[in-house]
C-alpha positions in Angstrom: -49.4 -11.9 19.4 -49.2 -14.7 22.0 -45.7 -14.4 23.5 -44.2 -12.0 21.6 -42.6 -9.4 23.2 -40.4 -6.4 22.4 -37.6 -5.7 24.6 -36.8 -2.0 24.7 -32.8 -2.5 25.7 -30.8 -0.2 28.2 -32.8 2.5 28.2 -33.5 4.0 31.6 -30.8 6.2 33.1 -30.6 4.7 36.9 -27.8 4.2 39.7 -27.5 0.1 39.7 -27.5 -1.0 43.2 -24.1 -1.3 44.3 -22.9 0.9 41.7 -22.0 5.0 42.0 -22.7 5.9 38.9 -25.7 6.6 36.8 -26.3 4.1 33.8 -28.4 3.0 31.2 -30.5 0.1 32.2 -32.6 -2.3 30.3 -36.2 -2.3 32.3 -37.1 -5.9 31.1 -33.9 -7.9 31.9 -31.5 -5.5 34.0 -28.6 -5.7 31.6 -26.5 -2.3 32.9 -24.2 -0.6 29.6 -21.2 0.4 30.6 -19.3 3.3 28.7 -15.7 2.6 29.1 -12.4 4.5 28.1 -11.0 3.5 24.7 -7.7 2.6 24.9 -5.4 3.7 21.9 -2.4 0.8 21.4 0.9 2.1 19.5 4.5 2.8 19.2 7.5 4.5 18.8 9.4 2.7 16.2 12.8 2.7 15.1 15.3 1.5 12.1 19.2 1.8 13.0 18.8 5.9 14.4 16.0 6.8 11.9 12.0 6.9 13.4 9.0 5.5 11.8 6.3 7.9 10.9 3.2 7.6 9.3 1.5 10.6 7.5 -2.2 10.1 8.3 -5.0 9.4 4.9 -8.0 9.6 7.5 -10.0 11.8 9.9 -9.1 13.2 12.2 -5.5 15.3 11.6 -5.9 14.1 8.0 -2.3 14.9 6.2 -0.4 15.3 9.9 2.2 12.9 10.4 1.9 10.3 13.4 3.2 7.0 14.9 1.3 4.0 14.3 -1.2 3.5 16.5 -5.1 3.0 17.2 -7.7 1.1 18.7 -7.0 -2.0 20.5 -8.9 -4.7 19.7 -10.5 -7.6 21.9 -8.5 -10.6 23.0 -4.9 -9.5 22.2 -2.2 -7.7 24.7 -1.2 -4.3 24.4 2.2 -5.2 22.9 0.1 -7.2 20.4 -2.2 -4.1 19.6 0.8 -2.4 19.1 2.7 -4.7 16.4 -0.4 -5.0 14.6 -1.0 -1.3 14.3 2.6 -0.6 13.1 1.6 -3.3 10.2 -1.6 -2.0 9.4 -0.5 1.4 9.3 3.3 1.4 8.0 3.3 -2.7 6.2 6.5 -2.8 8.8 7.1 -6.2 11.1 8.3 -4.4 14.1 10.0 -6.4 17.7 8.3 -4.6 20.7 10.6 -4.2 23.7 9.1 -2.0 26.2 6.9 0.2 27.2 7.6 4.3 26.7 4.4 5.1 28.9 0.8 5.2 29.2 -1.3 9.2 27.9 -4.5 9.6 29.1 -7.0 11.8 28.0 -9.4 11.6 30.8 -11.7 14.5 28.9 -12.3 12.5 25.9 -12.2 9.5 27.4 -9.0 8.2 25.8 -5.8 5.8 27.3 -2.7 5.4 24.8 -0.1 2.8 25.4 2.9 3.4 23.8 5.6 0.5 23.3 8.9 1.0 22.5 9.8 -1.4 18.8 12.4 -2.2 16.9 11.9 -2.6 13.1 12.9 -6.4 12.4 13.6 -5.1 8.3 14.2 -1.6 6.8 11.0 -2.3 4.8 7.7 -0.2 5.0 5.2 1.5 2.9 1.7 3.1 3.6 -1.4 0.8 4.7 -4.7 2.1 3.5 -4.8 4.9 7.0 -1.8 6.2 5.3 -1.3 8.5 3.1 3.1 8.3 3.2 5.6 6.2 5.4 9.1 7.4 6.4 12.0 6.7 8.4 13.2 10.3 9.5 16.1 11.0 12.0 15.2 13.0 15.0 16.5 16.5 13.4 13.6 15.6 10.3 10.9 15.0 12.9 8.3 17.8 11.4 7.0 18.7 15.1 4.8 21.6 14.2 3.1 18.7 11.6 2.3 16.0 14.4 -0.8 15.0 14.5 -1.8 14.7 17.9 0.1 15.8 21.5 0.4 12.1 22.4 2.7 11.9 19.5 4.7 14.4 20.5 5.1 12.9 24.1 5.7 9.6 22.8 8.7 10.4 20.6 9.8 12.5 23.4 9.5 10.4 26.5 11.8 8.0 23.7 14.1 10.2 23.1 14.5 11.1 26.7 15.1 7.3 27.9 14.6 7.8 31.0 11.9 4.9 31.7 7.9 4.4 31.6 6.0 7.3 32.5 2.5 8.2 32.9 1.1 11.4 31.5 -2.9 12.9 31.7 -3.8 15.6 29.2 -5.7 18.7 30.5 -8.2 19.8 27.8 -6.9 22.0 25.4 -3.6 19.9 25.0 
């Protein structure tokens, strides 16, 4: 049909010159795909002494409790990610003032910035990931119900004060 021509997209598994790694490669135009870490944006939130958590209404760790967090999205800041999550997932306007530390997960892939926030209002409630909200103080914080090990670090690198920190997961943990 004249011109026409189907282009079959990266779809050969090469080492792009210059490159170390083996990629998919598009034969027709030499567009290289990249798989790149996701990075996970949230924070450790707090009203007076008491600590936001969210009790999760989704996959995966459905009904284990969490802080708000997820995916970051394109063109906004880490701080940024971090706010919005906390209003997605908890409805709370939250001030972010630091940074608790970075978790990575090199074996699924997986980077998580945590901030450190300050709740601008005591009000909250769940967003639709959410199945509950709460402000707990730290002798309510249902550890054996946390829904990932990040969470755990985060609220404990918080607690602890004592500065950023950087943290890599071993599988397993």
């Amino acid at each position: 049909m004249g011109g026409d021509r189907t282009t079959i997209g990266p779809s050969v598994e090469v080492v792009p010159e210059g490159d170390t790694k083996t990629r998919l490669v598009c034969p027709d135009c030499g567009y290289i795909k990249y798989d790149n870490p996701k990075i996970i944006v949230g924070a450790v939130c707090l009203w007076e002494d008491r600590i936001l958590l969210c009790r999760r209404a989704i996959a995966p760790r459905k009904g284990f409790w969490t802080i708000p967090a997820g995916f970051m999205e394109l063109n906004e800041t880490t701080a940024d990610g971090a706010a919005r999550e906390v209003w997605e997932e908890a409805q709370a306007r939250v001030e972010i003032d630091g940074l608790v530390g970075i978790y990575e997960i090199p074996h699924i892939s997986q980077v998580y910035v945590i901030h450190r926030g300050h709740m601008t209002a005591p009000e909250f409630s769940p967003g639709p990931e959410s199945q509950e909200v709460a402000l707990l103080a730290w002798g309510d914080v249902p550890w054996d119900a946390l829904a990932f090990s990040s969470v755990a670090w985060a609220l404990e690198r918080y607690r602890d004060g004592s500065g950023p920190a950087v943290h890599t997961a071993s599988p397993g943990t």
